[in-house]
C-alpha positions as CSV (number, residue, x, y, z in Angstrom):
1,X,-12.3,-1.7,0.5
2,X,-10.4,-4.7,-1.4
3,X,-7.4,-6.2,0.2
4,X,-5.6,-9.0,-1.1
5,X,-3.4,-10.8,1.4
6,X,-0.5,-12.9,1.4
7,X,0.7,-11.6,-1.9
8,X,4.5,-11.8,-1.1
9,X,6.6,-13.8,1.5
10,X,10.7,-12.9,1.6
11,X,12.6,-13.8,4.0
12,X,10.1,-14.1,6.7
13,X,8.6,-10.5,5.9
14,X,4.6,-10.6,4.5
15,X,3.0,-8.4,2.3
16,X,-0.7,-7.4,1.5
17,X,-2.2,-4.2,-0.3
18,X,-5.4,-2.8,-0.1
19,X,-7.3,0.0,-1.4
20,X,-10.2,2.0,-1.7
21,X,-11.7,5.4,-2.8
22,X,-10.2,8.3,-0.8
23,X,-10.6,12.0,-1.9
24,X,-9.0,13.5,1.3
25,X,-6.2,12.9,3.9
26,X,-9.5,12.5,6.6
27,X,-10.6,10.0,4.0
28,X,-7.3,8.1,4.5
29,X,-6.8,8.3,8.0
30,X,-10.4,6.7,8.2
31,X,-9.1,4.1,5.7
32,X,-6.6,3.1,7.9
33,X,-8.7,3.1,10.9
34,X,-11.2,1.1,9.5
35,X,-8.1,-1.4,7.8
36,X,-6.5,-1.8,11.3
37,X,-9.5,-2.9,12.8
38,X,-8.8,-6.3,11.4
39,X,-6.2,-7.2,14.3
40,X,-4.0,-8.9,12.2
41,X,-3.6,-5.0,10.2
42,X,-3.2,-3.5,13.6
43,X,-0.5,-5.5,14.6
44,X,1.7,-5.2,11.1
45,X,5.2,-3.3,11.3
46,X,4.1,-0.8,8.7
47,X,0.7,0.0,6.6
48,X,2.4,2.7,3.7
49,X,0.2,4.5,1.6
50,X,-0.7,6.9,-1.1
51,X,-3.2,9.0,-2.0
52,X,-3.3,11.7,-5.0
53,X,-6.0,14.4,-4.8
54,X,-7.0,17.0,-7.1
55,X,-5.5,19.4,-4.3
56,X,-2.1,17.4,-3.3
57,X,-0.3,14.5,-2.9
58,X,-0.4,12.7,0.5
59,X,1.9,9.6,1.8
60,X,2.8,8.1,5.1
61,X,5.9,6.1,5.0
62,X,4.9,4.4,8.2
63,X,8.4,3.5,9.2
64,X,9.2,2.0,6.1
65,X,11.3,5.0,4.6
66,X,10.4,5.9,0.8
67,X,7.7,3.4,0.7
68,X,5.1,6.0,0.4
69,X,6.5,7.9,-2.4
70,X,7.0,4.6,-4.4
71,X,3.3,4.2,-4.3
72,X,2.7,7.8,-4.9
73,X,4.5,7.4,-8.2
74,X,2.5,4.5,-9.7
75,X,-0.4,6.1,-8.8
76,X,0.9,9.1,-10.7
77,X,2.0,6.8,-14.2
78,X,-1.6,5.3,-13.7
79,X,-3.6,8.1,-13.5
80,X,-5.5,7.2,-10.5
81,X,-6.9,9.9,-8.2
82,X,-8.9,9.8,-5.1
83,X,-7.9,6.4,-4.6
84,X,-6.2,5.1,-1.7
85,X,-3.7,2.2,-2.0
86,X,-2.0,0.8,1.2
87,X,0.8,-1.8,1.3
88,X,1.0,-3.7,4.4
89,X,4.1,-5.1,6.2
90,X,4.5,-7.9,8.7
91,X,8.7,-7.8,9.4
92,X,10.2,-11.0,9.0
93,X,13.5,-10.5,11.5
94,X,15.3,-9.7,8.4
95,X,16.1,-6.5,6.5
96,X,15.1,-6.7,3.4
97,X,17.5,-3.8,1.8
98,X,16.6,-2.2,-1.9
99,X,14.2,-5.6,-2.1
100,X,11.4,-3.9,0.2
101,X,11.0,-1.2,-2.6
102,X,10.3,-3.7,-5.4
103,X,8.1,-5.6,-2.6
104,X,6.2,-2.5,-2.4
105,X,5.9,-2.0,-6.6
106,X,5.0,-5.7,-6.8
107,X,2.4,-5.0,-4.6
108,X,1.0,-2.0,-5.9
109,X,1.1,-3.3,-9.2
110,X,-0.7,-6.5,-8.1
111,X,-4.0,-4.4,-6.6
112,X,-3.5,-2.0,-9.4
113,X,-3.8,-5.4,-11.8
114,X,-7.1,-6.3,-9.6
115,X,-8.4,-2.7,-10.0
116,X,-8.3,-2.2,-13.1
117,X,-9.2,-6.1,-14.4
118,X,-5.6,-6.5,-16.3
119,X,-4.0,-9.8,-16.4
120,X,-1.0,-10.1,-14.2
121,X,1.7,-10.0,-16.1
């Protein structure tokens, strides 16, 4: 499991993003088990996630509408299967509006970066 925390501050909101090899939605679900056993994970307003399999694709928006198919689709343009990758929320006391989606691509892109050993850009 990587997670790299304190990525992104907006308006009182945090962000981090984790991630790890999945190859099943029981996989996930232990994911975030195991993720939320760090109190500080457990206590965040939303952990959204995606996860392609050879079978399907499988999200959890967490409360944070659309934030799971946002990841879903830079897993897709990347490529990458059977790997889980989780962006965490900690809500600031102010909406965010359309900003929370590029929140959640920075983010992505960020662990995807780590992942894969690319430079930030």
């Amino acid at each position: 499991m990587r997670i790299l925390e304190n990525i992104i501050s907006d308006r009182g909101s945090k962000y981090a993003v984790s991630g790890g090899v999945c190859r099943t939605e029981e996989d996930a679900r232990a994911f975030i088990k195991q993720l939320c056993r760090k109190k500080k994970f457990a206590k965040a307003t939303h952990n959204t996630w995606g996860l392609l399999t050879a079978q399907a694709p499988i999200k959890s928006d967490d409360g944070e509408s659309g934030a799971g198919m946002v990841i879903l689709r830079m897993l897709e343009r990347e490529g990458l299967y059977d790997h889980i990758i989780v962006v965490t929320r900690w809500y600031g006391g102010k909406h965010l509006g359309g900003d929370r989606f590029r929140h959640v691509q920075d983010a992505v892109r960020l662990y995807l970066d780590a992942h894969t050993g690319h430079p930030e850009k």
